[in-house]
GUVO-381534 format. One record per residue (C-alpha): residue in three letters; y, x, z. Coordinates in steps of 0.1 Angstrom, whole numbers, padded with zeros to 4 digits, always signed. Example, Ala and Ser with C-alpha at 12.3 -4.5 7.8 and 13.67 -1.06 7.14 Angstrom:
ala-0045+0123+0078/ser-0011+0137+0071/
END
This chain:
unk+0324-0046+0005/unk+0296-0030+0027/unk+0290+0004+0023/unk+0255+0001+0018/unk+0257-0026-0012/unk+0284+0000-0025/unk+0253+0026-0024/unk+0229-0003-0037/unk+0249-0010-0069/unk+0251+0026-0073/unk+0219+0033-0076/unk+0209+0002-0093/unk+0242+0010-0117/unk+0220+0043-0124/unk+0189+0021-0137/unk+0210-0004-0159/unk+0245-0019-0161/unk+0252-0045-0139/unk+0273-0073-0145/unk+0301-0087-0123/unk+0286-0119-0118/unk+0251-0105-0107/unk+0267-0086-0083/unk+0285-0110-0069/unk+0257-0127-0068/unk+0233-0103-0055/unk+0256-0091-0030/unk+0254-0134-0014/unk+0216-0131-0011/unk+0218-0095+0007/unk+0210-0094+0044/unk+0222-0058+0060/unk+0193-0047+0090/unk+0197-0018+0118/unk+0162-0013+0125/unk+0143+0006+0154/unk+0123+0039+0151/unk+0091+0025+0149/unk+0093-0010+0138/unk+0070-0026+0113/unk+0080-0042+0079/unk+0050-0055+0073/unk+0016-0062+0085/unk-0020-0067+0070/unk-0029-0092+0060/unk+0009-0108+0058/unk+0026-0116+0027/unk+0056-0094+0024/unk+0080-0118+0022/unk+0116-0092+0017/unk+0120-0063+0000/unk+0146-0036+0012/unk+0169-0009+0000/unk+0166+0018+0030/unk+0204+0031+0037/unk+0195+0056+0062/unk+0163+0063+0084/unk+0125+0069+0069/unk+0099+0049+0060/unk+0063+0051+0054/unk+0035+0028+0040/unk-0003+0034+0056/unk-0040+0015+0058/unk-0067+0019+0073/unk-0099+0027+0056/unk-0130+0026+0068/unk-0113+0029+0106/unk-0092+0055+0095/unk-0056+0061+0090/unk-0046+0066+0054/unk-0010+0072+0046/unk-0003+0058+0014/unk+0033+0064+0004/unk+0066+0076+0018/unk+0105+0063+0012/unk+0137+0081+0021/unk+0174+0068+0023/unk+0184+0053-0014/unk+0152+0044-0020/unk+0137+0005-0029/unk+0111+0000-0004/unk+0089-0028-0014/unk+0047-0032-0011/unk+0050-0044-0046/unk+0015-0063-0049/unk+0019-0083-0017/unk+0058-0090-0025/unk+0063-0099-0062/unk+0027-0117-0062/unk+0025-0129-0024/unk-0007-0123-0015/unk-0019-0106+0020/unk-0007-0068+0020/unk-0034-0042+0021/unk-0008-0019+0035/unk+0012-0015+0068/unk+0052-0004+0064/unk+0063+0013+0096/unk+0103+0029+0098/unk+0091+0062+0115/unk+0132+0066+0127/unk+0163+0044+0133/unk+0170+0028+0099/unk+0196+0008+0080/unk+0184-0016+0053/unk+0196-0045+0033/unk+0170-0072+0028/unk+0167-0099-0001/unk+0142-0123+0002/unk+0111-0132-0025/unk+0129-0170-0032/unk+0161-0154-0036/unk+0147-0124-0062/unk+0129-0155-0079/unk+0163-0167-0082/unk+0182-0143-0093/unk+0151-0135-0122/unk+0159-0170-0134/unk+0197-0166-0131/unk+0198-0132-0150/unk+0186-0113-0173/unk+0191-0078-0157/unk+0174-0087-0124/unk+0143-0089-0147/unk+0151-0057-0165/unk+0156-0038-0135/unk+0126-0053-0119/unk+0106-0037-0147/unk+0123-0004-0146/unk+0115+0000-0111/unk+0079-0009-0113/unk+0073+0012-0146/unk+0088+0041-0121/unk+0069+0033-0088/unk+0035+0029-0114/unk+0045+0063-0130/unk+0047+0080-0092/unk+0015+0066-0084/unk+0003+0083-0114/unk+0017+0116-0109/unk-0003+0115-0070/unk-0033+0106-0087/unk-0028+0134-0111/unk-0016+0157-0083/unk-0048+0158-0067/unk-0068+0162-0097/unk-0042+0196-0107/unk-0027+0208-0075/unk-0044+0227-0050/unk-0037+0214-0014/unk-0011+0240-0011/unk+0004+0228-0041/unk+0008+0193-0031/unk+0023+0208+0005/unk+0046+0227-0013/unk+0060+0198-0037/unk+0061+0172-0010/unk+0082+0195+0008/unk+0107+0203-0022/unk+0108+0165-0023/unk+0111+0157+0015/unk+0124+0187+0032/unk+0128+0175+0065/unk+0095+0158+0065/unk+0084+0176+0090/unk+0110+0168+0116/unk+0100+0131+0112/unk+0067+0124+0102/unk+0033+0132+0122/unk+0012+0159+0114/unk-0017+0140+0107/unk+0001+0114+0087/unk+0013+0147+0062/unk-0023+0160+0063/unk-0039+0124+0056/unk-0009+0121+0026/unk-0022+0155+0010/unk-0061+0143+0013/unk-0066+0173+0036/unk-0076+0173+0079/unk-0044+0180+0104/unk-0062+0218+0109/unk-0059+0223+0071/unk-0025+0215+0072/unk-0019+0239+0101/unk-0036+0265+0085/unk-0015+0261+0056/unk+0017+0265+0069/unk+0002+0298+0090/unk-0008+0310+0054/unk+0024+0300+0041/unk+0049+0311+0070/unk+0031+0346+0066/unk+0036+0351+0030/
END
């Protein structure tokens, strides 16, 4: 078995039990992906047609409002990566996905999720699991910039990503936190001298 549907089932195996047979039969509609630094998942206004489970690499969601960049989430190896709105509704995406280094991915497909909803049980229960938990992290951003001061949300998104730095823009950080790329640098003087 692939090492990266071994990881997969692990982590999925965290949310709930799998079965035999929906591994099996997950593991038939899997499609493993070595990916380019800089390659886009998906485009506005396409559909997202796949979503992905990112083995290795970076990856980070972004639109632009009102002419400007906003970066809108980011995913890290072991993570699901899917623009959920666009994918398990397909309708246009609002959002661009862009791997920001080489990556490693399985795909599945929308008509093979559909299929495997129908077929069992605990696709649909994980289905929920992971929105309820992607829902609940929107949340906690939301919250964040109401309770955390910009140093606050530097400092967590650092304890959560600590090699952020090494592979995302500045201004793609800065634009995460709600604050200008010479915030950010000021910031990390402040910080760096304390």
């Amino acid at each position: 078995m692939n090492a990266m549907i071994v990881e997969l089932f692990k982590v999925l195996s965290a949310i709930h039990p799998l079965s035999k047979n929906f591994k099996r039969a997950l593991e038939r509609e899997l499609l493993p992906l070595s990916l380019p630094k800089h390659h886009m998942l998906l485009a506005v206004p396409d559909i997202s047609r796949y979503a992905y489970f990112l083995s290795s690499g970076f990856a980070m969601a972004f639109a632009f409002v009102h002419g400007k960049k906003v970066t809108e989430a980011f995913w890290m190896p072991g993570q699901i990566l899917v623009a959920s709105s666009s994918f398990f509704e397909q309708v246009p995406s609002a959002e661009y996905i862009q791997l920001m280094d080489k990556s490693e991915l399985l795909c599945i497909s929308y008509d093979s999720v559909q299929k495997l909803f129908s077929l069992y049980p605990e696709a649909t229960h994980l289905y929920r699991i992971i929105m309820n938990r992607q829902y609940g992290q929107s949340r906690m951003r939301v919250q964040d910039f109401r309770r955390l001061s910009a140093q606050e949300r530097l400092e967590k998104l650092i304890s959560i990503i600590p090699d952020i730095e090494q592979t995302i823009p500045q201004e793609s950080i800065a634009s995460y936190l709600g604050i200008t790329p010479q915030s950010l640098s000021r910031l990390k003087r402040k910080k760096g001298a304390s």
